[in-house]
Every structure is written in structure tokens, then in C-alpha cells.
C-alpha positions as CSV (number, residue, x, y, z in Angstrom):
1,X,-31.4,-42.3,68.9
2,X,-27.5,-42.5,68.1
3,X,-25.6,-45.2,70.6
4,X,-23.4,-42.8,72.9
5,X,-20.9,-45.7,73.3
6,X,-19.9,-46.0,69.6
7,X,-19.6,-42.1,69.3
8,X,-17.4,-39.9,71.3
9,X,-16.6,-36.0,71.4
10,X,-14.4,-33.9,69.8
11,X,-15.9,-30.9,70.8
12,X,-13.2,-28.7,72.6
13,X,-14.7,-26.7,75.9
14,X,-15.4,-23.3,75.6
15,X,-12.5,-20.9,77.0
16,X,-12.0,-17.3,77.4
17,X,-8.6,-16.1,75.6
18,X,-6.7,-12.9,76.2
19,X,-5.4,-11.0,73.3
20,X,-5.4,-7.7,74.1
21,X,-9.0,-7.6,74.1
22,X,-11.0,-10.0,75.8
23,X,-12.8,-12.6,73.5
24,X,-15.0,-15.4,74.4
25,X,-15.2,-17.6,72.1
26,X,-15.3,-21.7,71.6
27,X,-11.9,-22.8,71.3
28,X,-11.1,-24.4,67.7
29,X,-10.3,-27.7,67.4
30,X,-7.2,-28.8,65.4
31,X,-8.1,-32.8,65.4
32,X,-8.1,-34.3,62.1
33,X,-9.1,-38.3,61.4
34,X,-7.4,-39.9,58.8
35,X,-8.5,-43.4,59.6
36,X,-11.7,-45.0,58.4
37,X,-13.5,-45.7,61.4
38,X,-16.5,-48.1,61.7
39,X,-18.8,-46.2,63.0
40,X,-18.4,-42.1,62.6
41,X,-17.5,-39.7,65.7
42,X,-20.2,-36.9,67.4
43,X,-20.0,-33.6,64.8
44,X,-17.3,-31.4,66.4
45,X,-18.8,-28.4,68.0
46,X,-21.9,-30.3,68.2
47,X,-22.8,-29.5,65.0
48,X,-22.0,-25.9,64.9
49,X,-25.1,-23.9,63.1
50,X,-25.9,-27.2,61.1
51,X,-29.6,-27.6,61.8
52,X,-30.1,-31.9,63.3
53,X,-26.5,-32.6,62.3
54,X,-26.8,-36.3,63.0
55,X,-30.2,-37.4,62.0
56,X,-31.6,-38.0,65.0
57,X,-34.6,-36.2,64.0
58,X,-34.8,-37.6,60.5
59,X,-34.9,-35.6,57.9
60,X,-35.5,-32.7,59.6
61,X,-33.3,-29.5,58.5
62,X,-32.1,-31.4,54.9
63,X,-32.9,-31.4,51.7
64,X,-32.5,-33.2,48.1
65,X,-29.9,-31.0,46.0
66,X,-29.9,-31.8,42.2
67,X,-33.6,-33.5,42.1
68,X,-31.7,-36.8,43.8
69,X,-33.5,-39.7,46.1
70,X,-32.1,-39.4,49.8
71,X,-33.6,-42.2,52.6
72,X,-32.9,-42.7,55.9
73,X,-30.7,-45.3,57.1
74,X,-29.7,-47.6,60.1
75,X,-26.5,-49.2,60.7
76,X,-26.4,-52.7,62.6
77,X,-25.8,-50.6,65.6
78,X,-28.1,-48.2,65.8
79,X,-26.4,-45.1,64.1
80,X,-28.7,-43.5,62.4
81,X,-27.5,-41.4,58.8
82,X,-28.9,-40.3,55.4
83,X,-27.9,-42.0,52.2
84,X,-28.5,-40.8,48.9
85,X,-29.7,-43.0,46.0
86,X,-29.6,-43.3,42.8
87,X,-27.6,-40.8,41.3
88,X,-27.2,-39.6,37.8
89,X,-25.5,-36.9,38.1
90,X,-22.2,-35.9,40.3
91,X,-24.2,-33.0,42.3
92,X,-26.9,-35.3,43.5
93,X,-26.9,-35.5,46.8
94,X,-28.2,-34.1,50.1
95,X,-28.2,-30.8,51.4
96,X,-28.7,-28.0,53.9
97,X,-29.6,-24.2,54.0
98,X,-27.3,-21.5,55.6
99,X,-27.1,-18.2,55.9
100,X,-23.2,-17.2,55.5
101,X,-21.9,-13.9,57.3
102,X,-19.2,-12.1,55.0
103,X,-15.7,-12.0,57.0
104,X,-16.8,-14.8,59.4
105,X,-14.5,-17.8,59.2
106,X,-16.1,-21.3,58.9
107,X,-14.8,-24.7,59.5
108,X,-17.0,-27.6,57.9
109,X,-16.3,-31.3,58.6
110,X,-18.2,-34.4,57.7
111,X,-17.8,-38.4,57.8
112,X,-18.9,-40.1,54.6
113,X,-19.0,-43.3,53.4
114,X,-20.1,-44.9,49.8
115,X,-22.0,-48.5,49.5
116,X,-19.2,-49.6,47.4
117,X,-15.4,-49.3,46.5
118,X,-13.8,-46.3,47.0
119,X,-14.2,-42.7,45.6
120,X,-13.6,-38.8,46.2
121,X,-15.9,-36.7,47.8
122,X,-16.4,-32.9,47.5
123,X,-18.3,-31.0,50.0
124,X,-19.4,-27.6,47.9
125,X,-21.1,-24.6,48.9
126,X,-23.6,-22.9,46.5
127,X,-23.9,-19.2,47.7
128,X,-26.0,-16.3,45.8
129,X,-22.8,-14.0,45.4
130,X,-20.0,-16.0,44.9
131,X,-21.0,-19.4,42.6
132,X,-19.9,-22.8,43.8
133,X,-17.5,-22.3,46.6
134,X,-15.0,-25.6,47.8
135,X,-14.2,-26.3,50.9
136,X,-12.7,-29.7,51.2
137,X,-12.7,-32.8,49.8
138,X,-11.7,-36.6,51.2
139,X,-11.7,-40.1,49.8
140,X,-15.1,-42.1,50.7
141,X,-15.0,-45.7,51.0
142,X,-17.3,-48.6,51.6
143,X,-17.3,-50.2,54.9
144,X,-16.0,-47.3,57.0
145,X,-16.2,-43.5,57.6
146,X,-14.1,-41.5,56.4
147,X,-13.7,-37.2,57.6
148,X,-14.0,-34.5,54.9
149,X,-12.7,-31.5,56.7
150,X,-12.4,-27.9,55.0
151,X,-13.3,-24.2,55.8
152,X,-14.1,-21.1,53.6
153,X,-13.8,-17.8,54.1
154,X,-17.4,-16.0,53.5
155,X,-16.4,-12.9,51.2
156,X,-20.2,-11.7,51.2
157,X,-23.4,-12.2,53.4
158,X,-26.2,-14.2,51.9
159,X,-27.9,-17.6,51.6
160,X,-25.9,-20.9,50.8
161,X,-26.9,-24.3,50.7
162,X,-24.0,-26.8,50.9
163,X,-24.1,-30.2,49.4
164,X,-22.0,-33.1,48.3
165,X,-20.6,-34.1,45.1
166,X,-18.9,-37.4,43.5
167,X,-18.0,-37.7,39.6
168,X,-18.7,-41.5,40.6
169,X,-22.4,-41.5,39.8
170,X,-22.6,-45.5,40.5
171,X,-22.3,-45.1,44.1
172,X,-24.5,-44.0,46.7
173,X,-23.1,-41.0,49.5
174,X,-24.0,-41.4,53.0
175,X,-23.5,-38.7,55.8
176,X,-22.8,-38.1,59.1
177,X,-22.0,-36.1,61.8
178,X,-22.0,-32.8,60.0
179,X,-20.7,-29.8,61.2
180,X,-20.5,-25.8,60.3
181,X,-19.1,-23.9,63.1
182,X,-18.5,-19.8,62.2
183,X,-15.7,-17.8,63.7
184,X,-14.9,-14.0,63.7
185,X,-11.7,-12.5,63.0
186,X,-10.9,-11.8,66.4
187,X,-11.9,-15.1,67.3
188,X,-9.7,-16.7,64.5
189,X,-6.7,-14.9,65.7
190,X,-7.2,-16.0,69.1
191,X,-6.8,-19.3,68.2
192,X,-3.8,-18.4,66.8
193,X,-2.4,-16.9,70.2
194,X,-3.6,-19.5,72.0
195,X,-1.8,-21.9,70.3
196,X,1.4,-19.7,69.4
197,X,1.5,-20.0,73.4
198,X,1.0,-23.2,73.4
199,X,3.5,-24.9,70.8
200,X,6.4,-22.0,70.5
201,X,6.8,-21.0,73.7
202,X,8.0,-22.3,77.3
203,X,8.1,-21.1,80.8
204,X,11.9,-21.2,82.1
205,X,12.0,-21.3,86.1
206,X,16.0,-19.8,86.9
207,X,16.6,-20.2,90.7
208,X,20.4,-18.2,92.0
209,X,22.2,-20.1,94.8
210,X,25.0,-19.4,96.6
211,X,28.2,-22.2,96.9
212,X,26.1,-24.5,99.4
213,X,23.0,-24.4,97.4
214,X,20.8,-21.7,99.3
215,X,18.5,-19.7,97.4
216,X,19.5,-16.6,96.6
217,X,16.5,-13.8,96.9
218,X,17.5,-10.7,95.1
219,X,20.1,-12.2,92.4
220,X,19.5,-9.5,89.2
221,X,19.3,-11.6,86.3
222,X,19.2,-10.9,82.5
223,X,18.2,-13.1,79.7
224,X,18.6,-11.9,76.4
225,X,17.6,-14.4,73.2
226,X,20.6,-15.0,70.6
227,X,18.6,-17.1,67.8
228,X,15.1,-18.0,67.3
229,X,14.0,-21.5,67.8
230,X,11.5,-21.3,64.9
231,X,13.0,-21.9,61.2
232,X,12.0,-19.3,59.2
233,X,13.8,-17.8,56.1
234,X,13.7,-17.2,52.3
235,X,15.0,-18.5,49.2
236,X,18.0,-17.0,48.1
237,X,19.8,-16.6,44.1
238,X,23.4,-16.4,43.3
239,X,23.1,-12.7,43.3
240,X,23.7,-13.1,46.8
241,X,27.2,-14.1,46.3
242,X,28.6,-11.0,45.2
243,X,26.6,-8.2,46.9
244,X,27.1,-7.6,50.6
245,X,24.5,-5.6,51.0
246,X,22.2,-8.6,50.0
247,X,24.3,-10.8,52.5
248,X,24.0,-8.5,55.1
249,X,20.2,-8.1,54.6
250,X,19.4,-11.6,54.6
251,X,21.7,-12.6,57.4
252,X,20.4,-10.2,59.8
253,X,16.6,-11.9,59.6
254,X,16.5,-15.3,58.7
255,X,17.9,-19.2,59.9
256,X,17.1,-21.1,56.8
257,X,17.0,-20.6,53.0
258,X,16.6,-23.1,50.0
259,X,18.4,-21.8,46.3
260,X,16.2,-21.2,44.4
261,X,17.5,-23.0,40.8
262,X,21.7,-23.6,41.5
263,X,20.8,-26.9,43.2
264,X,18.3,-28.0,40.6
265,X,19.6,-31.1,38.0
266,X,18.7,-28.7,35.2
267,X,21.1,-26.1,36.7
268,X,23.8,-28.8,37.5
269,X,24.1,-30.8,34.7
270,X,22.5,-28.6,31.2
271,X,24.4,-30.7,29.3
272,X,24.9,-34.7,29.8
273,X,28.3,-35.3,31.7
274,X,29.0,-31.6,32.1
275,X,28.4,-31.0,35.8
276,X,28.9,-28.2,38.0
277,X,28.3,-27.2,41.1
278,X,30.3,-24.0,41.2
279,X,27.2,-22.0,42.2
280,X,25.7,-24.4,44.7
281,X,29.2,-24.7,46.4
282,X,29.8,-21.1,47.1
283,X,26.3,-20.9,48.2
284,X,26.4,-23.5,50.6
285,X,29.2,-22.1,52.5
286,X,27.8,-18.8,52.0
287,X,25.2,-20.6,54.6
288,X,27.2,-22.5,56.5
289,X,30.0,-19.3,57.4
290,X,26.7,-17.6,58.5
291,X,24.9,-20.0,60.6
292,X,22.0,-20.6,58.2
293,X,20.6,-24.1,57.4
294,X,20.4,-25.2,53.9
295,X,17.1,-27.4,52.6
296,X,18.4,-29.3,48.9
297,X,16.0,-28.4,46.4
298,X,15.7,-30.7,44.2
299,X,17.2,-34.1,43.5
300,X,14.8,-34.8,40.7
301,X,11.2,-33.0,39.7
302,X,8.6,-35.4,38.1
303,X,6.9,-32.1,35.9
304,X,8.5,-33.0,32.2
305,X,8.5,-29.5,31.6
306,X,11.3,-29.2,33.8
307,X,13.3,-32.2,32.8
308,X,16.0,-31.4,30.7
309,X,15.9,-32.2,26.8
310,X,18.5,-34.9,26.7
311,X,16.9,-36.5,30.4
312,X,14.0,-36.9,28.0
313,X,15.2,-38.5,25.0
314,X,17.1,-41.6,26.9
315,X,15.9,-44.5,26.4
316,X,14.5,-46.2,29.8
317,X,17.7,-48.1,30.9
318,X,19.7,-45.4,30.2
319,X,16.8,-42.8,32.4
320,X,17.4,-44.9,34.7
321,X,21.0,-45.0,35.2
322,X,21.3,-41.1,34.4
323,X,18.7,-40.7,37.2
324,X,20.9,-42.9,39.7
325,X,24.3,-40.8,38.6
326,X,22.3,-37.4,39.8
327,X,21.1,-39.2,42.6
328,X,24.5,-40.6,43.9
329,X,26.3,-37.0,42.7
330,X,24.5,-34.3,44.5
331,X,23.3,-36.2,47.6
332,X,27.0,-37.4,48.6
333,X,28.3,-33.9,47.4
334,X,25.8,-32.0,50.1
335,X,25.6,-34.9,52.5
336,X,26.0,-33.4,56.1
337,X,25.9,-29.4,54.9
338,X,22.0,-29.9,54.0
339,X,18.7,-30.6,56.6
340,X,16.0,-31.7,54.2
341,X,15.7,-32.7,50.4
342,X,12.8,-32.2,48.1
343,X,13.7,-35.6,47.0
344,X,11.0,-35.8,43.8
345,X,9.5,-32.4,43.1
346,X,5.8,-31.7,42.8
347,X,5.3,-35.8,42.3
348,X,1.9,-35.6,43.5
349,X,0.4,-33.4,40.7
350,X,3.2,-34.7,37.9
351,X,4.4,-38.3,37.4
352,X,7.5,-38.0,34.2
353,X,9.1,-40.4,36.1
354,X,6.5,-43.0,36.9
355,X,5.4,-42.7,33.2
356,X,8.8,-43.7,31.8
357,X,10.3,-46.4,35.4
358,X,7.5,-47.8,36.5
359,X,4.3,-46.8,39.0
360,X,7.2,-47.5,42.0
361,X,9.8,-45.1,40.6
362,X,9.2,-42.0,43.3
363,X,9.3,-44.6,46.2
364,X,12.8,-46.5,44.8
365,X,14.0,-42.5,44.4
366,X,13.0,-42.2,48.2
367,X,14.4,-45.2,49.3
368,X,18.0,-44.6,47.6
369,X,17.6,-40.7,49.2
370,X,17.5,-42.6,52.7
371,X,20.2,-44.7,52.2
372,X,22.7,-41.8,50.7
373,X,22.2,-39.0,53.6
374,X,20.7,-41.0,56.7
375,X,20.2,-37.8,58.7
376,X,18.2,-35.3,56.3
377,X,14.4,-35.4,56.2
378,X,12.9,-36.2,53.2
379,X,10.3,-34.2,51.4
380,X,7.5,-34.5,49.4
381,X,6.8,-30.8,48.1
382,X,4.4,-29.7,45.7
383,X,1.7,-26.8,45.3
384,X,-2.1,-26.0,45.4
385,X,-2.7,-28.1,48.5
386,X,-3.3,-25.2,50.8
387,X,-3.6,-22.4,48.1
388,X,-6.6,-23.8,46.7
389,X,-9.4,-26.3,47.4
390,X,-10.6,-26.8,43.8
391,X,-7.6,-28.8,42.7
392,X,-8.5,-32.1,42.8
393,X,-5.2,-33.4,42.3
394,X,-3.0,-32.4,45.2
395,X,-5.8,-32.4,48.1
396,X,-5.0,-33.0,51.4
397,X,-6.1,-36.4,50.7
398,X,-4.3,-37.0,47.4
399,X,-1.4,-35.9,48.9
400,X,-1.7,-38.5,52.0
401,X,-2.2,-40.8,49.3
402,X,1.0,-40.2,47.2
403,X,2.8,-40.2,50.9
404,X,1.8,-43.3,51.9
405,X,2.4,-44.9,49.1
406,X,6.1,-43.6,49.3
407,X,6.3,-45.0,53.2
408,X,4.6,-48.5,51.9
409,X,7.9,-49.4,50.2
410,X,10.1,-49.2,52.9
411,X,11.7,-47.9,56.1
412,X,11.3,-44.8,55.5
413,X,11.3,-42.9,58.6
414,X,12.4,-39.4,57.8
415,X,9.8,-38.7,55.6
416,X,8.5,-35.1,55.7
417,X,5.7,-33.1,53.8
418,X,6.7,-30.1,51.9
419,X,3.7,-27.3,51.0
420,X,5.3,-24.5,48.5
421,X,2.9,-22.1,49.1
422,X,2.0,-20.1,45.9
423,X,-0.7,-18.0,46.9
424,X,-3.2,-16.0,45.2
425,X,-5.9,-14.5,47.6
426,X,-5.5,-17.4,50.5
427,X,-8.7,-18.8,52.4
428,X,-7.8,-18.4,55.7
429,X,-10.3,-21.4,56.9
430,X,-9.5,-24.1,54.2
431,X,-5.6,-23.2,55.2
432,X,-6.3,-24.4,58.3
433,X,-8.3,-27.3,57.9
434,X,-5.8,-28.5,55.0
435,X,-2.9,-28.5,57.7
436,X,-5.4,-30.1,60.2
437,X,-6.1,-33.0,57.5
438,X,-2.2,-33.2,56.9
439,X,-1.0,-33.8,60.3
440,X,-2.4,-36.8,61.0
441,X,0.7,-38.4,59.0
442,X,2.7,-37.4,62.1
443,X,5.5,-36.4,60.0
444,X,7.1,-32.8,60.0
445,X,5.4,-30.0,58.0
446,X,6.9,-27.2,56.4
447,X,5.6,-24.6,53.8
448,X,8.6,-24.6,51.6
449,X,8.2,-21.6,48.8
450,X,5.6,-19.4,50.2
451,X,4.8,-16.4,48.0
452,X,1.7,-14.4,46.9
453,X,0.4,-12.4,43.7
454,X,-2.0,-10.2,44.8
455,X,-2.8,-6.8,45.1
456,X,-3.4,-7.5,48.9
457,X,-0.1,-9.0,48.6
458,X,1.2,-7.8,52.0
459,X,-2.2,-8.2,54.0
460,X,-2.5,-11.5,52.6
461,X,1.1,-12.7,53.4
462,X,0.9,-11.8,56.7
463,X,-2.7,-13.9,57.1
464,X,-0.2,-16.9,55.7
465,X,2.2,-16.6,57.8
466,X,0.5,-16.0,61.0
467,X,-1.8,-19.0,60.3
468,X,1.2,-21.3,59.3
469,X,3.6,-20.2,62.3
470,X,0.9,-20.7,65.1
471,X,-0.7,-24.2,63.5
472,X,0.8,-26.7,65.9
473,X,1.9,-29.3,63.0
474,X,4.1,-26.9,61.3
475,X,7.4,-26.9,61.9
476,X,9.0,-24.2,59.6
477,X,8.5,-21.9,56.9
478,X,10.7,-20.6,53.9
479,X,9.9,-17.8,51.6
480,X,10.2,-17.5,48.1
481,X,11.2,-14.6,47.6
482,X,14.8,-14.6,46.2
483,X,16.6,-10.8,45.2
484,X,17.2,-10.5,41.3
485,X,17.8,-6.7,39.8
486,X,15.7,-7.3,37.3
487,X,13.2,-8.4,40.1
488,X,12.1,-11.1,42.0
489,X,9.6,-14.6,40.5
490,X,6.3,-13.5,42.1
491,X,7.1,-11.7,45.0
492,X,10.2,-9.4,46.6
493,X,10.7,-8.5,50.0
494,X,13.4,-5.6,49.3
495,X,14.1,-3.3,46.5
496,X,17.2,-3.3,44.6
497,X,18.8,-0.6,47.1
498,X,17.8,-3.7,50.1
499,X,15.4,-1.4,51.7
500,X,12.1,-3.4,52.7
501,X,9.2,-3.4,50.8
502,X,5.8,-3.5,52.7
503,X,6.3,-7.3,52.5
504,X,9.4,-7.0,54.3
505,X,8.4,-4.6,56.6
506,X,5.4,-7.8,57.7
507,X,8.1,-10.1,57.7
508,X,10.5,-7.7,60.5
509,X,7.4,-7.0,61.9
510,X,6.6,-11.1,62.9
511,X,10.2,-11.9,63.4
512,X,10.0,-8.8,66.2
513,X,6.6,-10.4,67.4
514,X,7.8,-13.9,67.6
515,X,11.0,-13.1,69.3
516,X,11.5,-13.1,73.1
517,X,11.9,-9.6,74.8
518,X,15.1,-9.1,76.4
519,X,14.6,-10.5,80.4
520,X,16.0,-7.9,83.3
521,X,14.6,-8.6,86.5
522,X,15.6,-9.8,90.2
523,X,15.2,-13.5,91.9
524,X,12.0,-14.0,94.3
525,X,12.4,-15.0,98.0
526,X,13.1,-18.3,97.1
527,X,15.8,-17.1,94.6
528,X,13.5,-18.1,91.7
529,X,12.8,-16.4,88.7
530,X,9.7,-17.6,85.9
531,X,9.8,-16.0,82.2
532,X,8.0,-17.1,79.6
533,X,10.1,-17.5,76.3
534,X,9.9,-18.5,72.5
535,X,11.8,-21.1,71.5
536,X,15.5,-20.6,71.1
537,X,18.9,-19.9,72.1
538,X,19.4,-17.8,75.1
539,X,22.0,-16.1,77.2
540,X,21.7,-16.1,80.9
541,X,23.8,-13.8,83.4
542,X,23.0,-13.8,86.9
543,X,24.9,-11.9,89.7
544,X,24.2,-10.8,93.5
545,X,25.3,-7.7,95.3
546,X,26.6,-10.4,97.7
547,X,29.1,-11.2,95.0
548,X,32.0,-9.7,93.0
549,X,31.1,-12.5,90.1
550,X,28.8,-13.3,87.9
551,X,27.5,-16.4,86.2
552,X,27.1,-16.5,82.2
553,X,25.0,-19.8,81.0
554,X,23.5,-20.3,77.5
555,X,20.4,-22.3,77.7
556,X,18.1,-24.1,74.3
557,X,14.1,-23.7,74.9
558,X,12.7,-26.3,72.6
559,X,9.5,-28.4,72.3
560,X,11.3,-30.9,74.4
561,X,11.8,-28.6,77.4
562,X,9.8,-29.0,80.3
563,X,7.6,-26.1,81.6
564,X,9.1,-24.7,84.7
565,X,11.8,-26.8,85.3
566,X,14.3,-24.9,87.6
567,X,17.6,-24.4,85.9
568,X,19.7,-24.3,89.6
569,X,22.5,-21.5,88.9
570,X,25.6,-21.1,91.6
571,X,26.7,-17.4,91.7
């Protein structure tokens, strides 16, 4: 039997959420470990479908995948897990039968743990339709438990038997505390408005009172939101510069935009010593003369590909002190007009500057970034961790990995993590449980460059988008999707006349959907009036029939607002 005292639940209560329709349905549950615990929590949801999910009843339900040696073990305590032995080859290890329902959404977690050192661990779903299917990976040590967390998308129905899989054949896998819970579509999405409730939105109590503070029943009072709360926007070119119907398009939708090369080193200094910034400059106040925050993309990018010619061929002092001049040029330049940096571009899948300054070289980059503009977060942004599960080099894991790393060196306390977003057909599921993974940093999120190439392309970026603005750890979401005439990298939202596309059309469709409806209503018998508002900036008029005047206020709803605080309002 497992000890109750050294286990302890995850599993969320069942709830009944309204969205339109009415759908029962287990509520999901965004928690995430990132620690290595001693002793492994209960599965979440109990299990879910996964038949004796902490071996209570042996072996009961599990198999041997890959013609491996799996025994049942004991801890000290009495927590009781299967281990599997000797192991030649990667896929050796135990497994389980399912029976996966095409459409349903799935979210699979795990705690593992090897006899020795350290090592990754891939949980892998072998279905009759659709070949070996990834859904999440984690780094296994010895000593502890560490949580694999993932999801997949079933795109057919049919048998699977998931299993668990190390390159390290020297070290035994042990697992606990399995668990395979299935969602509809329905279901999934109202998680989404359950949470979209939840994290964007806030009820605002207004109570009308006259000059000696008595309520006011019957006050008519209108509030009417100016600017959302939530950043979202796009990536914008220096075709923007010249072509008001561009500006006029863009401004009209969006809070935030990165540029999508005229801030780049390659783009600001082509040739060593001849900088310019003409196209970055106009740009900038472009943003600022409209209201729209700027993210600085980027200082430096580790891939070699996009390091400049004569970058490369420096010797190492002089990389070094080239990379300090762009460092101490652009940061100072934009210091103030920017909110974020990608301070080292895609450094957890490349590492050009590590190979040529040292192992340390991101986190001294990091460190001078914090010292030059003490008020911008700091990203990390790179690719493939939530597009796809099968690259092993930027999971959620190996990208906590790279982060902490960065943190280790120093007081770095702006640190942010940046998730570009380049999407081919998007799992749903593994989305999700990527973010889940991620948040555990307790640092701000943002996808940074999302995009997709697809012939579902609009379907599909509405499914990103939906997912990313109601998962409580993100906190905004930029599009790459920057006008050209020739056309745009991967995906437009306009055509070349700035009428939308489909995509556009999704994207005014959830700016609509995500933005309060204007408030017109009249004060209670107690002079109180309760809405229920997205995040943002509002305008407030309240007047009385009592009264010739009126009172105008402007009010912020924000995470840090409390829930029906009365805002007291003398008319």
C-alpha cells in the first residue's frame, strides 16, 4: 500500500462550467513540478484511464515494451513503483495498453527517476495509425522524482501502448504515479473559459454618492473600455513607415509589435564600424507617437548562420570586444523606449557564442543586458518548444535548463522566457502541458513570433491563440506576421490592399471576443453597480437625474485589482 502521508493530491474537483452549452466535465489542472521531490506525488486525476497507475496492485495493467526486465520495487518508505532493468536498448522499458479516441485531447504526466546520474526521458506513444507519437519529455535523476508532463492530440481512434524511452542504456527507469486523462473539445475549451475568467478578467463594484457620501440608487452609469489590458500585437517591417494605410491598419488592432530584422546586429552594423539605426529610429517613434510598446529583438543571436561574416572571422579578443560595442550601442540607444530584449537569440538550440567565449558567455551577455537597461525584462526566445515535442533540444526541460543556468550567474531578476511560435499543425495538448512545465520558473511568458504554415493555417491559429491567451502563465503574445508587397515570411494577416485575410479576420474576431462590451446601466438601491471586465483601461461617467453634473473617472483593471472593490464616485 502507498503511505498517504508522503503523497498528496493534485487532482482538481470536478466542476460544472458554462459556455454556452452546459459541460460537465473534470476541471484540468495547470500544476507543473519542477523540483525533484523525494518521494513522487498521487497521479493527477487519479490516474485518469491508466489501469493501477501507482502499483499498488503490482504489475497488474503493465507490460514489458522492447523484450526488457521490469521488477517491482520498494522505497525505504513504503512507496511502491516499477523499475526496469537491464536495458540494451533506449525503448526498453515498461508499458501500458490504451485505446485512443481521435479528437479527444489527452494530458499524460509521470514521475521518474534513474538508479544513477542524471539523464532525459521520453514518454512515447506507439499507436497503429500514426507511428511513434511524443508527448513530453523531462530530465530523470537519481535520488529524487522528477515529473514528465506532455499531451497529444489523438488524430485517429485505435490502440496505443505508451512506453518510456532513454538513449542512456546504462541506467535503469523507474515509474510512478502515471496518469492519462482524455478531454473533448468542448471540454478543452472550457478550460479555456474557465480560466480566461479567471486570470483576464475582474469584477469592478462602482457605488454613486451624493456630497455627504449617501448612496445614490438610480445613478445611470456607462463604462466604455479605451485599451486592452492584454498585450497582443504583430511584428511589423519598415514598409510600415511609408504607407498609411499599413499604419492605420496596424494601429487600430494591436499594443505591441517587435521589428522584424531593423533592430537586428546584422541589419545595424553589415559592415564593421558602419552603424545605422535610421530604420530602427523612425520605427521606434512610429510606436511610441502611437501608443504601442516596443520588444528589442535582438541584441545578439547565438545561430552562426546569422552572425555576420566579419563577426565570424575575429579573432576571440577582438569577438569579444565587437560583441561588447553592440551590446553598449543599441541597449543605451533604446534604453527607456523598449519593454523587453531577446538578449541572446535562440541560445538554447544554438551556442556560436559559447563555442568561441567560453560555456558562460550567454549569462556574462545577460548580466551586462541587466546592468545597461535596469527596467526591461530580459528574454530567452527560441523555437520548437511548444511547436513540437520531438525536438530534443529545446524541451521544456532543456529550456529550464539553459534558464537557470543564465539566473545561476547572477542577480538577474528580470529574466523572462520568450516562445516564437512557428507552427506547423500545433498539438493542442502538448501546447498546454509545455506552458504548464514552463511556468514553474515563475518568470513572465510570452510567445514572441507566432506564425503558422499550414493549409489549416487559420483554424490552427486561432487553436494557438486561444490556448496561449487563456493559459494563466502567459502574459502576452506577438505575431509574426509583418506586411511586405512581395508578401509576408510564413504567414500574412492582410493583403497588399490591407484588407484581412481569414487570418486577420481570427485575429479581429478575438480582439472583439476578448474586449469588454461597452457598460450602460443604473446604480442598485445601495447606489452600487457590479460588471465584470477584461483587463484594461476604462472610462467611467456617472450622473443622476438629481444632478445637472456628471462625473468622468478613468479606471486600470489589472491582475493586481481586487475583485469587487467599490470604487466610491461623488456625483
Amino acid at each position: 500500500m502507498k503511505i498517504s502521508l508522503l503523497k498528496f493530491f493534485l487532482l482538481f474537483s470536478s466542476a460544472t462550467i458554462f459556455t454556452g452549452n452546459l459541460v460537465t466535465s473534470i476541471s484540468y489542472d495547470y500544476s507543473a513540478s519542477i523540483e525533484c521531490l523525494v518521494e513522487p506525488p498521487r497521479p493527477q486525476y487519479g490516474g485518469g484511464i491508466v489501469r493501477n497507475p501507482e502499483f499498488n496492485d503490482g504489475l497488474k495493467g503493465w507490460s514489458v515494451f522492447g523484450y526488457g526486465q521490469i521488477a517491482e520495487r520498494t522505497s525505504d518508505t513504503g512507496n511502491m513503483f516499477l523499475a526496469t532493468e537491464r536495458r540494451r536498448l533506449s525503448h526498453q522499458s515498461v508499458s501500458q495498453k490504451v485505446y485512443l479516441q481521435r479528437g479527444m485531447l489527452y494530458t499524460f504526466s509521470a514521475w521518474l527517476q534513474v538508479d544513477q546520474g542524471n539523464t532525459t526521458v521520453t514518454a512515447i506513444f506507439k499507436t497503429a495509425k500514426d507511428g511513434f507519437v511524443h508527448v513530453g519529455a523531462v530530465e530523470a535523476r537519481s535520488g529524487c522524482w522528477s515529473m514528465l508532463k506532455g499531451g497529444l492530440t489523438a488524430k485517429s481512434f485505435g490502440p496505443a501502448e505508451f512506453y518510456f524511452e532513454s538513449n542512456n542504456t546504462s541506467v535503469e527507469i523507474w515509474v510512478d504515479s502515471v496518469s492519462l486523462q482524455p478531454f473533448t473539445e468542448d471540454q478543452w475549451r472550457a478550460h479555456q473559459e474557465e480560466s480566461i475568467n479567471k486570470v483576464r478578467k475582474k469584477t469592478v463594484a462602482v457605488q454613486a454618492v451624493d456630497a455627504n457620501g449617501h448612496a445614490l440608487p438610480g445613478a445611470s452609469v456607462t463604462i466604455k473600455q479605451k485599451r486592452s489590458g492584454f498585450p497582443l500585437g504583430c511584428a511589423i517591417a519598415n514598409t510600415i513607415l511609408e504607407n498609411k494605410a499599413y499604419q492605420t491598419w496596424f494601429t487600430s488592432r494591436f499594443t505591441v509589435t517587435t521589428f522584424e530584422n531593423e533592430m537586428k546586429w546584422y541589419a545595424n552594423e553589415r559592415e564593421q564600424g558602419k552603424e545605422t539605426y535610421t530604420d530602427a529610429d523612425a520605427m521606434v517613434a512610429f510606436a511610441k507617437q502611437h501608443g504601442i510598446a516596443v520588444r528589442g529583438h535582438n541584441v545578439v543571436w547565438n545561430d552562426p548562420q546569422d552572425v555576420q561574416s566579419w563577426v565570424k572571422s575575429l579573432p576571440t579578443q577582438q569577438l569579444g570586444e565587437a560583441v561588447n560595442r553592440r551590446f553598449n550601442s543599441v541597449m543605451p540607444r533604446y534604453r527607456g523606449k523598449v519593454i523587453a530584449w531577446d538578449v541572446v537569440n535562440e541560445n538554447v538550440h544554438f551556442s556560436y557564442f559559447e563555442s568561441q567565449l567560453g560555456q558562460n558567455a550567454s549569462s556574462i551577455f545577460y548580466q551586462q543586458a541587466h546592468q545597461l537597461d535596469p527596467h526591461a525584462l530580459m528574454f530567452l526566445n527560441d523555437f520548437n518548444t511548444l511547436e513540437v515535442p520531438v525536438d530534443g533540444n529545446v524541451t521544456p526541460e532543456k529550456y529550464l535548463q539553459k534558464l537557470r543556468q543564465i539566473q545561476s550567474f547572477g542577480n538577474l531578476s528580470r529574466m523572462a522566457i520568450g516562445l516564437e511560435g512557428h507552427f506547423g499543425r500545433p498539438d493542442i495538448s502538448y501546447m498546454r502541458s509545455a506552458l504548464d512545465k514552463l511556468a514553474g520558473a515563475n518568470v513572465p511568458i510570452w510567445l514572441t513570433e507566432v506564425d503558422v504554415a499550414h493549409s489549416n493555417q487559420t483554424k490552427y491559429l486561432e487553436d494557438i491563440l486561444r490556448e496561449a491567451y487563456s493559459h494563466p502563465a502567459v502574459q502576452g503574445i506577438v505575431m509574426w506576421g509583418a506586411w511586405h508587397p512581395q508578401g509576408c515570411w510564413r504567414m500574412c494577416l492582410t493583403d497588399n490592399n490591407f484588407k484581412n485575410l481569414p487570418t486577420g479576420d481570427v485575429v479581429d474576431k478575438l480582439i472583439f471576443e476578448w474586449r469588454s462590451d461597452n457598460v450602460t446601466a443604473t446604480t442598485d438601491a445601495d447606489g452600487l453597480l457590479r460588471a465584470e471586465l477584461f483587463h484594461g483601461e476604462y472610462e467611467i461617467t456617472i450622473n443622476h437625474p438629481s444632478s445637472n453634473s456628471s462625473s468622468m473617472l478613468s479606471l486600470t483593471v489589472d491582475s493586481a485589482s481586487q475583485n469587487n472593490n467599490v470604487l466610491r464616485v461623488m456625483i
